[in-house]
N, C-alpha and C positions, 0 to 999 in steps of 0.2 A: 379935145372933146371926141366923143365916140358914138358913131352911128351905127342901129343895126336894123341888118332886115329882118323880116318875118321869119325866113327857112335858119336864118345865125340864131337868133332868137328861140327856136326849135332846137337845135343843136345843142348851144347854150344849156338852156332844160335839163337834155338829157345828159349831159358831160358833167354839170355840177354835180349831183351826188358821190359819183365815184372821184371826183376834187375834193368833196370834204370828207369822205370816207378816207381817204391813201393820207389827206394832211392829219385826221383825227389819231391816223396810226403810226403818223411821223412823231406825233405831239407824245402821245401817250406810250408808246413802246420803243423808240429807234434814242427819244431825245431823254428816258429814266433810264436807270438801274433796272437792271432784275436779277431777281434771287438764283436764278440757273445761269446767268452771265461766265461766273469765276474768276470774277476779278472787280476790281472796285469801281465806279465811273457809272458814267451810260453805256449803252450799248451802241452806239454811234458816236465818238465822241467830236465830229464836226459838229452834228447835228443842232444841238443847242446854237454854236455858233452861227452858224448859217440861217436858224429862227432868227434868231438877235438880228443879224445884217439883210435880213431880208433876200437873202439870194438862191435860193431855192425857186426853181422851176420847174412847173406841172404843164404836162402835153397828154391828152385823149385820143388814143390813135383808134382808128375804128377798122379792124383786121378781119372781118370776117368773110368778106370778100376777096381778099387779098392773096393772093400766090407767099410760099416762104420769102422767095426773094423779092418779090417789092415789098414786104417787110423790111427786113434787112438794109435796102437802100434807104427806108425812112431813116431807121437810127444811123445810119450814115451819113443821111443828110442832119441828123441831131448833131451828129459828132461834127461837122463840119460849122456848124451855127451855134454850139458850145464854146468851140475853138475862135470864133470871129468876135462873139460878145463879150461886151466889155465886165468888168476888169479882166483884159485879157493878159495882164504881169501873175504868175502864176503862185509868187507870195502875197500878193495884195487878194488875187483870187481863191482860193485855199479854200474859199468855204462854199466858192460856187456849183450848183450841184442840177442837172438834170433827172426828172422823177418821169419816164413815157409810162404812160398805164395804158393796158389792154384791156378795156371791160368785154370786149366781146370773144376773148379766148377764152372755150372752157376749162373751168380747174383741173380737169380731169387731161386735157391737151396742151397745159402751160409746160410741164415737167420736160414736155419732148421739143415743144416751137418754142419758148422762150429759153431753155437749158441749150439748145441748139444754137439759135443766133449768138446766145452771148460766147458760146464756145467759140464758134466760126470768126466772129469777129474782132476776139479777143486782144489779137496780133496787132491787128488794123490801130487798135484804141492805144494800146501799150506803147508801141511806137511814135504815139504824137503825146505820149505822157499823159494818156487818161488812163481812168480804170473804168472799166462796164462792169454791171453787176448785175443777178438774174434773181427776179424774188417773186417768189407765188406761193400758193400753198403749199406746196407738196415738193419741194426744196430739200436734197439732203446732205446742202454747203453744211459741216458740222462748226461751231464755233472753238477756235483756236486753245481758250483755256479751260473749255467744259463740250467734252465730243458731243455731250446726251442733250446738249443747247443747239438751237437751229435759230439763227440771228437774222437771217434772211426770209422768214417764211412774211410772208402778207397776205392781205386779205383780195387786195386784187393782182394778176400778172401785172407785173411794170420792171422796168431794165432802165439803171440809174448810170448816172453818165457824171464822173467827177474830174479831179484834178490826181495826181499821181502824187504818194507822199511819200515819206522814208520807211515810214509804218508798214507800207504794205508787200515789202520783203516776202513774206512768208506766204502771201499769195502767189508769187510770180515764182518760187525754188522749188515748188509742186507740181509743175507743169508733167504730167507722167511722159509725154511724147518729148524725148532730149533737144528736139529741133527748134520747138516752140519755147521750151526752156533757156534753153543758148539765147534765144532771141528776145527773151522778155528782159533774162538778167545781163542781156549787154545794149538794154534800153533806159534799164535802171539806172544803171553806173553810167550811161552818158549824161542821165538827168542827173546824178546827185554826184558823182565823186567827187569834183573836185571843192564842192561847198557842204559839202556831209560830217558834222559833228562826230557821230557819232562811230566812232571807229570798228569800234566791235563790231557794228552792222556792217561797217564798210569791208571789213576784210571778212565776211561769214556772205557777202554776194560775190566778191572775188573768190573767195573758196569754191562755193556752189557751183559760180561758173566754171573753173578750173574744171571739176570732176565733174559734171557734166558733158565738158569737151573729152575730157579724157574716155568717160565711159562710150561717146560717139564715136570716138575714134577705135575703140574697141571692139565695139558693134560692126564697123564698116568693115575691118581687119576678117573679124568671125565671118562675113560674108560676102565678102570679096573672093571670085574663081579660084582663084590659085591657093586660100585658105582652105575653101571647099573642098580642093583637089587635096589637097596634102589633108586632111582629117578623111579624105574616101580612100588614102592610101594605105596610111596607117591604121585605120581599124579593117581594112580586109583581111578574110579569116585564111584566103590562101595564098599569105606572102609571110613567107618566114621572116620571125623578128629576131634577130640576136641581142 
């Protein structure tokens, strides 16, 4: 049974609309098809599942008061209470999925505070084998088999907190910064290698990684003193070259 006071009751109130508005747009856009997709399916394809099982979790965070980073430590503390709740076997859990919504970030300052934490944090989630994901309006994650598709856009800011799958390669081999790349795709392969079907995937993130490392190490070489020195030696215009 469940008791409430008067001020939760208030709360309450105000939190349910944008709960049924974020589930309305779960239901209708994340769990069909759509014609700009590029591919056949949903456009989520846990998503149905997770209707079915009922595992889908909706949190109301109320930021308008709030510094970036105690932001930030909320969905840290999400990722920590994702990570504790049950089903926490992560084939049984597959379909379990955290939705935080922000009603009180403006649409017009989601692009920069919610594009930001989910950047900054990225590392943090990948590493315990989640994925975080940033959806607002104004969103220009492009979709994988249709660029001119925006699969991520919603109607309110909210940053979704899952489980980590095979599928999601192609987000993790994109990383532009080589550091963050090295470290997403040698997160991946500790979570899947050695139970990973699917071979072609398996040797297309050992490749990525591979030339990743390679190109950092090439990066480090171009920028290291003594590289420096020897490229300010050889193009000086007053030392004879034979």
């Amino acid at each position: 049974m469940q008791l409430y006071t008067p001020l939760e009751i208030d709360i309450i109130q105000q939190d349910i609309p944008y709960l049924i508005e974020v589930m309305d747009w779960v239901k209708t856009f994340l769990a069909k098809p759509h014609p700009d997709l590029g591919r056949s399916g949903v456009v989520c394809p846990f998503v149905p599942h997770s209707l079915k099982s009922n595992s889908i979790r909706l949190a109301v965070i109320r930021a308008k008061n709030l510094q970036p980073q105690q932001v930030e430590d909320i969905v840290k503390d999400y990722r920590d209470i994702f990570l504790q709740m049950e089903p926490q076997d992560r084939d049984v859990g597959i379909n379990k999925a955290f939705l935080l919504i922000f009603p009180d970030i403006e649409s017009n300052d989601a692009a920069t505070l919610i594009d930001n934490i989910q950047q900054k944090l990225k590392p943090f989630f990948v590493e315990e084998g989640l994925m975080i994901g940033e959806f607002h309006k104004h969103t220009e994650t492009r979709g994988l088999y249709n660029q001119d598709f925006y699969p991520l856009r919603s109607p309110v800011p909210l940053i979704a907190i899952r489980f980590m799958v095979e599928a999601d390669l192609p987000f993790l081999m994109n990383a532009n910064n080589l550091h963050l790349r090295i470290r997403y795709l040698e997160a991946y392969l500790q979570r899947f290698e050695k139970n990973m079907k699917d071979k072609i995937k398996l040797n297309t993130a050992y490749q990525a990684l591979a030339l990743a490392r390679e190109k950092l190490t090439i990066e480090n070489s171009a920028n290291s003193p003594s590289e420096k020195h020897t490229k300010m030696t050889f193009s000086c215009p007053f030392i004879h070259q034979n």
